[in-house]
Structure formats: structure tokens, C-alpha cells
NUVEXPA-385981 format. One record per residue (C-alpha): z, y, x; residue in three letters; residue number from 1. Coordinates in Angstrom, 3 decimals, padded with zeros to 6 digits. Each point is the difference from the previous one (the first is absolute). Example, Ala and Ser with C-alpha at 12.3 -4.5 7.8 and 13.67 -1.06 7.14 Angstrom:
2
<atom <007.800,-004.500,012.300>,ALA,1>;
<atom <-000.660,003.440,001.370>,SER,2>;
END
This chain:
405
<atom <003.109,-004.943,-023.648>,UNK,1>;
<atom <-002.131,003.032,000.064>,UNK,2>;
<atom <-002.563,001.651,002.755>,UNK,3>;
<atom <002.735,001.449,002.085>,UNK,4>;
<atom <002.441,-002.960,-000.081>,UNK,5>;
<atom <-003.033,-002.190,001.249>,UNK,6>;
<atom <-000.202,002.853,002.994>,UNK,7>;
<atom <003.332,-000.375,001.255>,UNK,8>;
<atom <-000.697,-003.547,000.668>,UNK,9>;
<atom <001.332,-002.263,-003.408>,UNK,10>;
<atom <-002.183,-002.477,-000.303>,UNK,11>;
<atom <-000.582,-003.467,000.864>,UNK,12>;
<atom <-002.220,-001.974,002.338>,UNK,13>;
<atom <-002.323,-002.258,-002.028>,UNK,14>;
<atom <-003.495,001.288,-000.070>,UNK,15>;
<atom <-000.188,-001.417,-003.376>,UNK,16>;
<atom <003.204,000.940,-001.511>,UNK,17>;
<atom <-000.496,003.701,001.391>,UNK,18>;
<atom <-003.549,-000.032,-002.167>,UNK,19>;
<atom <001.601,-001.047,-002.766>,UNK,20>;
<atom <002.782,002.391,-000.083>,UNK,21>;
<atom <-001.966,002.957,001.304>,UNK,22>;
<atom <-002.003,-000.397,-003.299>,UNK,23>;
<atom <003.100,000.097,-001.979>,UNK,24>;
<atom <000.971,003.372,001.378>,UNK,25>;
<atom <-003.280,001.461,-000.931>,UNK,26>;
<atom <-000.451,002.060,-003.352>,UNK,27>;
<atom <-002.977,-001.781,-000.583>,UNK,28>;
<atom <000.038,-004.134,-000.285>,UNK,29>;
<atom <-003.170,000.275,001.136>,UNK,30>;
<atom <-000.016,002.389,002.994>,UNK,31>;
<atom <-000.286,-001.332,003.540>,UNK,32>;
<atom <003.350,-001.651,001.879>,UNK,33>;
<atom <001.287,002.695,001.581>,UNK,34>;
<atom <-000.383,000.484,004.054>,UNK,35>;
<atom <002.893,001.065,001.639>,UNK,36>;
<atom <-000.142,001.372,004.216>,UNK,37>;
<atom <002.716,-001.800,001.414>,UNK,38>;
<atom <000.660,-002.999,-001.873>,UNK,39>;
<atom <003.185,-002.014,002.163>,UNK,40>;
<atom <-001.163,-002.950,001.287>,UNK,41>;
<atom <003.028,-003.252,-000.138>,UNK,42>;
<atom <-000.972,-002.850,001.696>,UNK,43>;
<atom <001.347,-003.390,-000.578>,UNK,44>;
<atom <002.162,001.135,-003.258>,UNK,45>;
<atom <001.618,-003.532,000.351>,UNK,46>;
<atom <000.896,000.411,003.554>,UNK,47>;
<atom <001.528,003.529,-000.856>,UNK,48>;
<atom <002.391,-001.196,-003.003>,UNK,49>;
<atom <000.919,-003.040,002.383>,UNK,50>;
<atom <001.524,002.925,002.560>,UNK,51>;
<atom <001.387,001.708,-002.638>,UNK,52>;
<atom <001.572,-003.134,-001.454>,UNK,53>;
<atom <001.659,-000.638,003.585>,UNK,54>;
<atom <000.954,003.729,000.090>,UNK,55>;
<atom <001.966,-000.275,-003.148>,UNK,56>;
<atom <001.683,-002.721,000.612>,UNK,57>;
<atom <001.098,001.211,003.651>,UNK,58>;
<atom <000.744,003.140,-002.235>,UNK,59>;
<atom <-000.805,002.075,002.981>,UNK,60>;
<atom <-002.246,002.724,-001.367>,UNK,61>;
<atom <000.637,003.068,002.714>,UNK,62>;
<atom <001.641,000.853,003.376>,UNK,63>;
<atom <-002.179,-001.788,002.296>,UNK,64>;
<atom <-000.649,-003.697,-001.081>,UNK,65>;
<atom <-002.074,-003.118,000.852>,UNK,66>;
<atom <-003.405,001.543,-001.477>,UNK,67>;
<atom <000.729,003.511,001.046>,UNK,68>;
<atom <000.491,-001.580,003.782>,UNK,69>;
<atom <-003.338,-002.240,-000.453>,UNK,70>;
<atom <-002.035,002.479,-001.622>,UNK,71>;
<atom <000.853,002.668,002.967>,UNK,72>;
<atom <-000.976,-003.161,002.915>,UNK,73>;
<atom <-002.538,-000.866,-001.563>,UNK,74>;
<atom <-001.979,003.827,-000.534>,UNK,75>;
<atom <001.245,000.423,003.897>,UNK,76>;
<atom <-001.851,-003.397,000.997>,UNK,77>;
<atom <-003.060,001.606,-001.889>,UNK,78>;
<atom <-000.247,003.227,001.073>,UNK,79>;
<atom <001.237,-000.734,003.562>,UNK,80>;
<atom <002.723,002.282,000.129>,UNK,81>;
<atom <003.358,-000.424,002.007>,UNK,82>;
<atom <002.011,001.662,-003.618>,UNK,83>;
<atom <-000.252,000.111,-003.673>,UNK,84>;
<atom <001.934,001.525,-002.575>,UNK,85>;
<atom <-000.275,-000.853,-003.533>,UNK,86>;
<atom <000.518,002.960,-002.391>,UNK,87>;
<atom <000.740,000.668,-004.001>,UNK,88>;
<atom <-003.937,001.954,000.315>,UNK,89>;
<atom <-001.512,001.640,002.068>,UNK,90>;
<atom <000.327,003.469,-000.899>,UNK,91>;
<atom <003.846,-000.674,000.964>,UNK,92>;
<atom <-001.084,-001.559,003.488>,UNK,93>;
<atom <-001.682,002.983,000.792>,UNK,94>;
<atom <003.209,001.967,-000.679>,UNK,95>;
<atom <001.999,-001.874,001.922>,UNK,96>;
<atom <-002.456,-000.181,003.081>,UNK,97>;
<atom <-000.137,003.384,-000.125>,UNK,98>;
<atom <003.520,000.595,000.134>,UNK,99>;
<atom <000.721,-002.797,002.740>,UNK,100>;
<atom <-002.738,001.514,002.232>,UNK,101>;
<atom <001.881,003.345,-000.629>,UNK,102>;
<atom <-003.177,002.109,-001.444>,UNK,103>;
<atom <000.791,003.501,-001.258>,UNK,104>;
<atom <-001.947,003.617,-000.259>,UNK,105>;
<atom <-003.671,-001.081,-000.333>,UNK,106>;
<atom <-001.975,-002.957,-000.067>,UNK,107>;
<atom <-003.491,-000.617,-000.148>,UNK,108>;
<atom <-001.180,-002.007,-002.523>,UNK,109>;
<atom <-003.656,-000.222,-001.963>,UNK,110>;
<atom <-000.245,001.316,-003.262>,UNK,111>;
<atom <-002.668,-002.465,-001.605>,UNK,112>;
<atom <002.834,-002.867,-000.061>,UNK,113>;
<atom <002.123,-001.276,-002.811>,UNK,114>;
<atom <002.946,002.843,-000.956>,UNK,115>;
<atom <002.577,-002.304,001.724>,UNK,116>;
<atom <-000.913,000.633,003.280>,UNK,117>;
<atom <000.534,003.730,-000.160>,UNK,118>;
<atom <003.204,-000.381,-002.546>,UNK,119>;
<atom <001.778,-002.584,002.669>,UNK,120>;
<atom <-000.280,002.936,002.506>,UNK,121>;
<atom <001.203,002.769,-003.022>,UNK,122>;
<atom <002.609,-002.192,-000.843>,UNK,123>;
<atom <002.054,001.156,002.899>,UNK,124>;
<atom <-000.914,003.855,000.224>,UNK,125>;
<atom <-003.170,-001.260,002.227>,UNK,126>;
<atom <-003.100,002.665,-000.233>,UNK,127>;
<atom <-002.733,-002.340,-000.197>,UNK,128>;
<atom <-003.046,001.848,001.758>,UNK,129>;
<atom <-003.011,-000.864,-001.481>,UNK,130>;
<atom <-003.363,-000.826,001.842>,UNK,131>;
<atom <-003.368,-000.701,-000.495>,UNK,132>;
<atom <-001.840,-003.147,000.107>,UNK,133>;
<atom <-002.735,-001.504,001.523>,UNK,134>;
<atom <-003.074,-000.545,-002.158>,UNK,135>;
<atom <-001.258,-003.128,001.139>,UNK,136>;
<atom <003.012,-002.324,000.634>,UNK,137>;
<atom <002.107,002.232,-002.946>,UNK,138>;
<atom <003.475,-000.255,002.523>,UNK,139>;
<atom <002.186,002.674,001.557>,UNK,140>;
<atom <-002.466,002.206,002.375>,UNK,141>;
<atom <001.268,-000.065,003.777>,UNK,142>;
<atom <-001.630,003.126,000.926>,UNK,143>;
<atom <001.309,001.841,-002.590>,UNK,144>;
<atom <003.821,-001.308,000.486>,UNK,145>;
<atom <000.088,001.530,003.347>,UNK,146>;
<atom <-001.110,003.353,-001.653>,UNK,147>;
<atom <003.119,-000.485,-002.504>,UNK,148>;
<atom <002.814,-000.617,002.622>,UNK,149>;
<atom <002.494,002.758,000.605>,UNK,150>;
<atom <003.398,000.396,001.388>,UNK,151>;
<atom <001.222,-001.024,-003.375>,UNK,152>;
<atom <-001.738,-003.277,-000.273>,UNK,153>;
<atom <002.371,-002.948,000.888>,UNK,154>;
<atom <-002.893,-003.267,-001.112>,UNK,155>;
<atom <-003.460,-001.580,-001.310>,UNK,156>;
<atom <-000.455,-001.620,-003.174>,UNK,157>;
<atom <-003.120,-001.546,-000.013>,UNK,158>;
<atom <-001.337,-002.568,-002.884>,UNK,159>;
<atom <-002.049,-002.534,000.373>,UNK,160>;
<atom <-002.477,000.442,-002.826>,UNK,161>;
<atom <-002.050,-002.882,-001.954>,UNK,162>;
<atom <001.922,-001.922,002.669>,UNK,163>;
<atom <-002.018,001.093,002.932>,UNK,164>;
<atom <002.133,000.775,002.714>,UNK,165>;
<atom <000.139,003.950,000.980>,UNK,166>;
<atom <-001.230,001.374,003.449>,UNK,167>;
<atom <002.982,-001.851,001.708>,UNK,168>;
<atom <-001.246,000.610,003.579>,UNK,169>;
<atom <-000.452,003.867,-000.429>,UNK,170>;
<atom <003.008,000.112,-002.152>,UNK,171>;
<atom <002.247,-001.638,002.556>,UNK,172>;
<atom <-001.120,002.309,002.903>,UNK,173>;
<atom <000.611,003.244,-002.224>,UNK,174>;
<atom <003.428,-001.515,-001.095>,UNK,175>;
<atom <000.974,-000.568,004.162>,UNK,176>;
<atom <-001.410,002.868,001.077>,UNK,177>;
<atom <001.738,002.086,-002.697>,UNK,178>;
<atom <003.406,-001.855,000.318>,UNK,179>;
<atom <-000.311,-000.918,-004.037>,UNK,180>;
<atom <000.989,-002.997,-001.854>,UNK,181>;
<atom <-002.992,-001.493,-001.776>,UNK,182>;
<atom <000.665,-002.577,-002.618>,UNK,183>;
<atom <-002.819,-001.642,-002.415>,UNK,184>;
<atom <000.080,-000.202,-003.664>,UNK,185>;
<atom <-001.811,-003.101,-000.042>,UNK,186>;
<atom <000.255,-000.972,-003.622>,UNK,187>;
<atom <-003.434,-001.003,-000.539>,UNK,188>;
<atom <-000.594,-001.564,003.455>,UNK,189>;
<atom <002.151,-003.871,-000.024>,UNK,190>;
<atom <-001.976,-002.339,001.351>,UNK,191>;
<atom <-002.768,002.573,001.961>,UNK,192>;
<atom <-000.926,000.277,003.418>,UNK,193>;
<atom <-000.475,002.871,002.607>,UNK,194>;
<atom <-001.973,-001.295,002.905>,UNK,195>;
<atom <000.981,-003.409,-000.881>,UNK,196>;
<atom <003.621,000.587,000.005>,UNK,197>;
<atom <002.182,-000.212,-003.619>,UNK,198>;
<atom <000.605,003.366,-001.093>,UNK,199>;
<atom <004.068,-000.230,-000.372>,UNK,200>;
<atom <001.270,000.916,004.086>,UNK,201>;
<atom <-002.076,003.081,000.313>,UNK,202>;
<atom <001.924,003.308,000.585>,UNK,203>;
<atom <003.993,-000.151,000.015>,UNK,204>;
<atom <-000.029,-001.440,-003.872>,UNK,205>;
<atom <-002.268,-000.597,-002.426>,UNK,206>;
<atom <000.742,-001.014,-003.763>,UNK,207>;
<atom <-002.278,-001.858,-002.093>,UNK,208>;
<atom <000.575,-000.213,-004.369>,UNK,209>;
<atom <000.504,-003.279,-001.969>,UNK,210>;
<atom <-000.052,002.362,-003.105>,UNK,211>;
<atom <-001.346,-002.656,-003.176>,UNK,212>;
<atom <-003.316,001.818,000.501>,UNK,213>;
<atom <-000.752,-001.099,003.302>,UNK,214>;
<atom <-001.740,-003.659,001.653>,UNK,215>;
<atom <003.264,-000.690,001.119>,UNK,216>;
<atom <002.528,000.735,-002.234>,UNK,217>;
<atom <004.177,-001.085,-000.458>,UNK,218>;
<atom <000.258,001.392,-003.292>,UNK,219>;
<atom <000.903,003.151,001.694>,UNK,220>;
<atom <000.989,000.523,003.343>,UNK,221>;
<atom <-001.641,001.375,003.260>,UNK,222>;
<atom <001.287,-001.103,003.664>,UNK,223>;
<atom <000.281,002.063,003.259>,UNK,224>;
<atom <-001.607,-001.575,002.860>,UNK,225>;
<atom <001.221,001.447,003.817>,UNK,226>;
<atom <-000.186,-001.555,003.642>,UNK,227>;
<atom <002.851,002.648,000.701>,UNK,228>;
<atom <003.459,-002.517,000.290>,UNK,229>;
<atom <002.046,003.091,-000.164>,UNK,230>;
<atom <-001.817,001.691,-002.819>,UNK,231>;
<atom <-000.227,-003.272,-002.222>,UNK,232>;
<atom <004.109,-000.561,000.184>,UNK,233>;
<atom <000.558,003.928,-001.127>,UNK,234>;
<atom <-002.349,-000.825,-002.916>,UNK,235>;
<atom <001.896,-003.118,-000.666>,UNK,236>;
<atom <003.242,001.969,-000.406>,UNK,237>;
<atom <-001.346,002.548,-001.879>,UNK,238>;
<atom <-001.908,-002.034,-002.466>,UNK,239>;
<atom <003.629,-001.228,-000.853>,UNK,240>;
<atom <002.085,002.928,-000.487>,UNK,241>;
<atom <000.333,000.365,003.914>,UNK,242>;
<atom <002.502,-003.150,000.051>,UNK,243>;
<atom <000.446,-001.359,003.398>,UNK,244>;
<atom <002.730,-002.308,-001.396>,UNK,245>;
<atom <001.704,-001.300,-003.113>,UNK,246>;
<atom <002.016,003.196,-000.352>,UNK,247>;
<atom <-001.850,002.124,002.592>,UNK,248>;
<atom <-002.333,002.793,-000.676>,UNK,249>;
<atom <-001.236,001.770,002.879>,UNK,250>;
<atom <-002.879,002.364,-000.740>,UNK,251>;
<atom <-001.222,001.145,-003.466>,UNK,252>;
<atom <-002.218,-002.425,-001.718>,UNK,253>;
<atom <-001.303,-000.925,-003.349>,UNK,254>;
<atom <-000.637,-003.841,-002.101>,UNK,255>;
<atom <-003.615,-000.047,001.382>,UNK,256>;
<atom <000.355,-004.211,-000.533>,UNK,257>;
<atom <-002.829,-001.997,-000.886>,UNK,258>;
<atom <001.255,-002.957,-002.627>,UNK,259>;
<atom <-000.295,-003.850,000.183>,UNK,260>;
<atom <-002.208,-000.142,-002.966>,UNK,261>;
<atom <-002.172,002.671,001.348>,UNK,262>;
<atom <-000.098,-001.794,003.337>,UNK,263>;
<atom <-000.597,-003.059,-002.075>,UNK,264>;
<atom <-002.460,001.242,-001.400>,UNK,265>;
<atom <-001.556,001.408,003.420>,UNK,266>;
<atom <-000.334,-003.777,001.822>,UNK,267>;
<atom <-002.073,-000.859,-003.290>,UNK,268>;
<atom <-001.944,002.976,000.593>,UNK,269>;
<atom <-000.634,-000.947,004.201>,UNK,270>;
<atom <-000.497,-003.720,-000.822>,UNK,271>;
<atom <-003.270,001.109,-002.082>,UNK,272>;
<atom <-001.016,003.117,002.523>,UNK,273>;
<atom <-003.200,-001.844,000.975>,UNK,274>;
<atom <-000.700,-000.460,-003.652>,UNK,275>;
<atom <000.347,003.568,-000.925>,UNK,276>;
<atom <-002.101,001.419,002.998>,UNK,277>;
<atom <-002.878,-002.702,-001.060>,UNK,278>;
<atom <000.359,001.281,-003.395>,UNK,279>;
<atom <-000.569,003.791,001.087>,UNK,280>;
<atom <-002.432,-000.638,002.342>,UNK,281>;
<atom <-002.214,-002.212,-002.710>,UNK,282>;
<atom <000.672,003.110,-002.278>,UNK,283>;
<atom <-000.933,002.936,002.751>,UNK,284>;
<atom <-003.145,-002.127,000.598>,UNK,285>;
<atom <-000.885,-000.133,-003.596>,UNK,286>;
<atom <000.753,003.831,-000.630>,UNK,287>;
<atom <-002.243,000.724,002.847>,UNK,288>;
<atom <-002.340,-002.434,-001.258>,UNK,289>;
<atom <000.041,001.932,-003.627>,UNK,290>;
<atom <-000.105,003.341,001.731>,UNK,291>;
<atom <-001.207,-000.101,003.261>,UNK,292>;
<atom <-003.089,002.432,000.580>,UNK,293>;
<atom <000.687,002.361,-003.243>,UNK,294>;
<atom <-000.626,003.599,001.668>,UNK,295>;
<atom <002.870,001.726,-002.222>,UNK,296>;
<atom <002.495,-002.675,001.183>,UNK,297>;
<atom <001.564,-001.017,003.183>,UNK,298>;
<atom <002.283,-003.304,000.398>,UNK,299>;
<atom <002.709,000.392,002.382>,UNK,300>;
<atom <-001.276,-002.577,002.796>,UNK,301>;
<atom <002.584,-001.634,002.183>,UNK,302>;
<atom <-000.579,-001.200,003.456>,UNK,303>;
<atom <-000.954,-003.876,000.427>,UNK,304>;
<atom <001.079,-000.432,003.467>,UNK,305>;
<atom <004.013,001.036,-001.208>,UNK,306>;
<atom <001.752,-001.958,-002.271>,UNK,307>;
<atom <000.506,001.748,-003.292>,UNK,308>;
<atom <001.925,-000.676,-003.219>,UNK,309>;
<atom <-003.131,001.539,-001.778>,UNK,310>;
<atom <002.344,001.210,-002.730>,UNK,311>;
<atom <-001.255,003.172,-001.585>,UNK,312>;
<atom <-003.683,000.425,-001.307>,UNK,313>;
<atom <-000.671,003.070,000.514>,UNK,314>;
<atom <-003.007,002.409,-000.918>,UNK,315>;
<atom <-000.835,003.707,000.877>,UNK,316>;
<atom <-002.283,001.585,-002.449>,UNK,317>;
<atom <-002.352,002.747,000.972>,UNK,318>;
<atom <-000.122,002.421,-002.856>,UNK,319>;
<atom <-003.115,001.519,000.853>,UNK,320>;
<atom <-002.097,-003.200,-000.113>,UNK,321>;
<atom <001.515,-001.775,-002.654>,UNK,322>;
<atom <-000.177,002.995,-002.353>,UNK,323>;
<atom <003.261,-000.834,-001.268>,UNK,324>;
<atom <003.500,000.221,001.194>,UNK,325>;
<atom <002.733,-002.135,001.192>,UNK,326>;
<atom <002.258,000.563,-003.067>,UNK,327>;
<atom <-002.458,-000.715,-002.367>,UNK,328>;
<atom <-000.926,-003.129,001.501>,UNK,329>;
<atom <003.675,-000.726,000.057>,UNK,330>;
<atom <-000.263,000.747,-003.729>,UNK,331>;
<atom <-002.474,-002.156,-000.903>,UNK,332>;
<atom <001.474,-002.805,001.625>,UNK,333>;
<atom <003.401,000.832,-001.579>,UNK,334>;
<atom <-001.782,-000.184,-003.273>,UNK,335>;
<atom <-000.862,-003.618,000.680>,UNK,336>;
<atom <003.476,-001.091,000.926>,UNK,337>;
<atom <-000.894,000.091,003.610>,UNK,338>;
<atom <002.860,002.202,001.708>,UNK,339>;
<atom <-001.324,001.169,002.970>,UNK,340>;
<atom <002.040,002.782,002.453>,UNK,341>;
<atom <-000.923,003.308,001.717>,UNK,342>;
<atom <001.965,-000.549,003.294>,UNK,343>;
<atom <001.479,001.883,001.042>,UNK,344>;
<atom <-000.596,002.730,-002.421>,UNK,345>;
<atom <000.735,002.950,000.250>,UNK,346>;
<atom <001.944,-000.465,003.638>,UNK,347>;
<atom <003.796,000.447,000.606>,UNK,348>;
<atom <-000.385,003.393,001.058>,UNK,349>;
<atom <-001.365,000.422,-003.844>,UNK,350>;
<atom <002.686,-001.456,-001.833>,UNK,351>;
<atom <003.998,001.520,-000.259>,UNK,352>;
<atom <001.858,001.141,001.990>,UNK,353>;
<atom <-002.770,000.769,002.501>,UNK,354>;
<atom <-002.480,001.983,-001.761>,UNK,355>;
<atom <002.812,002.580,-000.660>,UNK,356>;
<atom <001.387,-000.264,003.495>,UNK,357>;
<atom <-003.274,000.032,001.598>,UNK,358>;
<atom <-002.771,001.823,-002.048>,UNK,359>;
<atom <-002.039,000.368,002.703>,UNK,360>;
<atom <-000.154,-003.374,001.892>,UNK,361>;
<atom <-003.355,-000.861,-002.079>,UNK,362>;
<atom <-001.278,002.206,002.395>,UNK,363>;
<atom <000.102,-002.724,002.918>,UNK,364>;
<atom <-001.014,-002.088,-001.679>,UNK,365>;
<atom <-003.494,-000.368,-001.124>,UNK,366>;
<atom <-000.476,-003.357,000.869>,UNK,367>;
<atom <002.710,-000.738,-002.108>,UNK,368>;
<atom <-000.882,001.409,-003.043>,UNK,369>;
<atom <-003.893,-001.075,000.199>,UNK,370>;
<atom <001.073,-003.636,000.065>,UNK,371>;
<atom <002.876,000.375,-002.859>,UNK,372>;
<atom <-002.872,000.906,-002.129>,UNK,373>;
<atom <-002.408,-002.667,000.400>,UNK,374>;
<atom <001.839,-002.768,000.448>,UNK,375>;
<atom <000.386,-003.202,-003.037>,UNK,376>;
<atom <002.371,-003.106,000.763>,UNK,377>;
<atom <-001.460,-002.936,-001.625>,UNK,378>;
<atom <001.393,-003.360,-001.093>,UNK,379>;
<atom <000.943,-002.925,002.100>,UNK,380>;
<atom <001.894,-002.681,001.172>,UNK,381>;
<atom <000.587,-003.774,-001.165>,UNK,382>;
<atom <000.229,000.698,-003.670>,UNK,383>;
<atom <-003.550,001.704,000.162>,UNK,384>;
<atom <-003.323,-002.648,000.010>,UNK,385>;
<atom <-003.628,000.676,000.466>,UNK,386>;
<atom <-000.771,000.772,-003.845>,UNK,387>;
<atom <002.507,002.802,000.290>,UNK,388>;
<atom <-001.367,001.853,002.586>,UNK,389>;
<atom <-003.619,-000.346,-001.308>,UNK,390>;
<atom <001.904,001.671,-003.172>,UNK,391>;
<atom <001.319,002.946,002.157>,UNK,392>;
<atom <-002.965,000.307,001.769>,UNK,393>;
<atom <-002.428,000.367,-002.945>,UNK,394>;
<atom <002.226,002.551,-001.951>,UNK,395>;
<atom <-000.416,002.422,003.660>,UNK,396>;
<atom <-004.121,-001.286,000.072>,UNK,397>;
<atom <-000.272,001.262,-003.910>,UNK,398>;
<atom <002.135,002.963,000.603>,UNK,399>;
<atom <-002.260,000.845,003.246>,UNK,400>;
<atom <-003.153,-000.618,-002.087>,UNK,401>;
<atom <000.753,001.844,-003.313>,UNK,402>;
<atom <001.113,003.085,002.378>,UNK,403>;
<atom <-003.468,-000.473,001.862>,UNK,404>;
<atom <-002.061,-000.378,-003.208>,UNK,405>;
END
């Protein structure tokens, strides 16, 4: 298994066995185990192989069965949502939320977000618009959407970054008075509150990622998450090829089907949720702990009076007081088997096709590009203990130091 393998989410879920292996991939026998952003988390590996013991021998692996069903009650009961519709990934949800809703021409959509959310609208001849951000709270700025809207623009994407929920209330109002659809990629945000309430029945859809790299994970997988009856049963149909019977297709549709091992593998994930957010939360405290107070440095803080998954550690260097910059901190901890992420660098609007089709939209987006430059993802979740992050934390002190001395 190499670096990149280890990225995409191969690995396994003993803290031990990871350290061993991780050391085994290295060059050097010697070299420090090797810290990964994103690690899966499993849960109860015994409870998981007993599901997919019973889903072998029902040999019902797709098209809707028993774990599929429970997985999709059971993330409704959570999130307190009337509908929920599990999906192969989320990227694909997105698609096919943006088709039921009947999108088309332009969308709004932030451009410091993973490349998904802008392909899902690209996908289907959608111009994503891109704007600007707000510096503080790093989501989709309100003010500047109503600047963006035009005769041409048919929705609001918003994301929910870090898993804090988005301007919902000034969102909404913009999205009513406007007569726009406004859906929430809310990949990062399963298990977070807005005002107290789940994040999951805000807008007319929102779809949240089970991708291996996230708290939650099935595998891979994502589900769509509505209070909208009508809305939910045209997703239904067109997550399944648009059947509305055994030999009835009534609308164009695509296999956006979660499976029974990846919903398997989902309950395993849910039974341990409070176990995972501990684990975070013990880690975000320890991070701040480590860093807290360094002028170069600022730890993404998250609000104590909403409930939070606490699942990204993230730090914004300033470049001017450290004396150093973001990528060569990023270096330095690469060099020590620590792989930490610039999110999300360089923004969508950055990458292809965008930057040919719009050269220009940098332009509107300052915020944007400030924050894709100083931003460093750092490792977390159940696999990571306290003598790990003292580990990341001194490679960024020395780094800071040697670039002060």
C-alpha cells in the first residue's frame, strides 16, 4: 500500500495495527508511522461482519433491502426529517437532486468547496456561478448571492463548511424572495446543529457524504435528506432508473443505489456516532491545547452551544507572522509522514473546466482565494491519540521557530 492508496481510504481500524503498517510503507524502518487526514473510522468490526454474514446468506446485496430500509429510518429518526434517500455517493445525489428539482442555466454555488459540488451542477450543462465567501464563518456569503442572481439563475447551492451550518435564515429569505431553489451540500455537517435543530430538513434538500473519509462513513455512499413528500418519491424513481414498476420506467433516471454492505456498514458506523464525536472533540481540544495562542496560527473554533461532529482540524496560517508559508509547513510535515491538506486549495473556480471557462471569476472572489492560501487540514479522528498530535504539533512549533530564528 503506498501514500496515495492510504488517501483513498484502504486501511484498517486498529490504532495499533495502522502503526505498525504505516511503518512498513515508509522508506525508512525507522521513520515515523505515517499520519494520514481522514483515516475511516469502523466501529464494532464484529457487529459489521455479523450484518454482512446475514446479508450473504439472504443474498440480497442491492435494490432496496432490509439494511438499505433500516439504515434510511434510522438517519431520518436522527436528523428529524420526514424523507431520506440513500445514494451510491454523494456526488451522484447531488446530480440527481438537481435534476428532480429541475435546475438548469445558472446556479450559485461557492467556489472554496470540494470540486463535486460544482461538477454535480456541470454534469448536466449547469453554469455553476461562483461566489465569494465569508471570512469568518468560511460558508457561501448571503450578501453577495443576491448580487449574483440574474434572469438566468434557476437555484442556491450552499455548503455547509467544517460542518457549521451556512447563513440558513438569510439564505432562505433570498431563495423566497427570488423564487430559487436552494439545496445544501451538507457533506461535512451529519450530526450538527443550526439553532438547535439537526442540519438535514433545511432548504428543499440537503445531502450529506458517507465517503470512507468521513465520521460517518458506509464504505461509500451519501444520502439525500428532504421534508418535501413529493420531491423524495421523484428521487426515489430516479435513483432507480426512473422505475415506477417491475417493467415501468417513467422518467429518466440513473443506478444512484446505495448497497446492503454499504448500508451495513453505515448502522456500524451510527451505533458508534457518540464514540466518534468524543473522539474528535478530545482531539480538537488537544490541538487547541498544542496550538492555542501561537500568533502565526489560528484553530478553526466551533461553537459550544451547537452540537458539532468536530471533524476537521483546521488551521489558517498568517504568512506574515509566521515568516513562513502554508506550503512549506505542509512540507515539513509531509516530510515526517504527517499528510496534512490545503483545503480547499486552489478553489473550484481554479481547477478545469472553470478556469478556462471563467478566467476572470478570481476577480469576485478575494475572500476566496485569501483563505485557499492559508489554510492546512490536520489529522484526526479515532485512529489518531494524544502522542500523535503532540507529533504534528511540534513539527509546525519547529517549523514556526526555525523560520523565526
Amino acid at each position: 500500500m503506498t501514500i496515495p492508496e492510504l488517501l483513498s481510504g484502504n486501511t484498517m481500524d486498529s490504532p495499533e495495527r495502522t502503526t505498525t503498517q504505516a511503518r512498513q510503507l515508509s522508506a525508512d524502518p525507522n521513520a515515523d508511522p505515517i499520519l494520514v487526514v481522514g483515516r475511516p473510522n469502523i466501529g464494532d468490526r464484529q457487529r459489521f461482519l455479523d450484518r454482512v454474514e446475514d446479508i450473504l446468506s439472504r443474498r440480497w446485496l442491492s435494490n432496496d433491502g432490509k439494511y438499505v430500509q433500516e439504515f434510511e429510518r434510522r438517519v431520518a429518526k436522527f436528523l428529524g426529517v420526514d424523507h431520506c434517500i440513500a445514494v451510491c455517493n454523494a456526488t451522484v445525489g447531488l446530480q440527481i437532486t438537481i435534476r428532480a428539482m429541475g435546475l438548469c442555466d445558472e446556479v450559485i454555488v461557492p467556489s472554496f468547496t470540494f470540486v463535486a459540488t460544482a461538477h454535480a451542477l456541470r454534469w448536466q450543462q449547469i453554469r455553476p456561478v461562483f461566489c465569494d465567501i465569508d471570512p469568518t464563518t468560511h460558508n457561501i456569503d448571503p450578501s453577495r448571492v443576491e448580487k449574483l442572481i440574474t434572469s438566468r439563475t434557476t437555484g442556491i447551492l450552499a455548503v455547509d463548511l467544517w460542518g457549521r451550518a451556512c447563513d440558513i435564515e438569510s439564505l432562505e429569505r433570498i431563495a423566497r424572495s427570488h423564487h430559487l431553489q436552494l439545496i445544501y451540500d451538507a457533506s461535512h455537517a451529519f450530526g450538527c446543529t443550526y439553532r438547535g435543530k439537526r442540519i438535514g430538513g433545511f432548504g428543499h434538500a440537503e445531502i450529506f457524504s458517507f465517503h470512507a473519509t468521513k465520521f460517518i462513513n458506509t464504505l461509500e455512499g451519501g444520502v439525500i435528506t428532504t421534508n418535501n413528500a413529493l420531491l423524495a418519491a421523484t428521487i426515489r424513481q430516479m435513483r432507480n432508473f426512473g422505475f415506477t414498476d417491475y417493467d415501468q420506467v417513467d422518467c429518466l433516471g440513473i443506478n444512484g443505489k446505495m448497497n446492503e454492505i454499504s448500508a451495513a456498514m453505515g448502522l456500524t458506523n451510527l451505533d458508534a456516532i457518540d464514540v466518534f464525536v468524543a473522539a474528535n472533540r478530545r482531539n480538537y481540544e488537544a490541538y487547541r491545547e498544542e496550538l492555542g495562542g501561537h500568533p502565526a496560527l489560528e484553530l478553526l473554533a466551533y461553537n459550544d452551544q451547537e452540537e458539532s461532529n468536530y471533524q476537521y482540524i483546521v488551521v489558517a496560517v498568517d504568512e506574515e507572522k509566521a515568516q513562513v508559508s502554508r506550503d512549506d509547513i505542509v512540507k515539513q510535515l509531509h516530510d515526517h509522514n504527517i499528510i496534512a491538506r490545503r483545503y480547499f486549495y486552489p478553489g473550484c473556480h481554479r481547477l478545469e473546466p472553470y478556469r478556462t471557462e471563467q478566467p476572470k471569476a478570481g476577480l469576485l472572489l478575494p475572500e476566496t482565494e485569501k483563505l485557499a492560501a492559508r489554510l492546512i487540514c490536520l489529522p484526526t479522528g479515532s485512529t489518531i491519540a494524544r502522542v500523535d498530535i503532540k507529533r504534528v504539533c511540534e513539527v509546525i512549533r519547529t517549523t514556526l521557530a526555525r523560520a523565526a530564528s
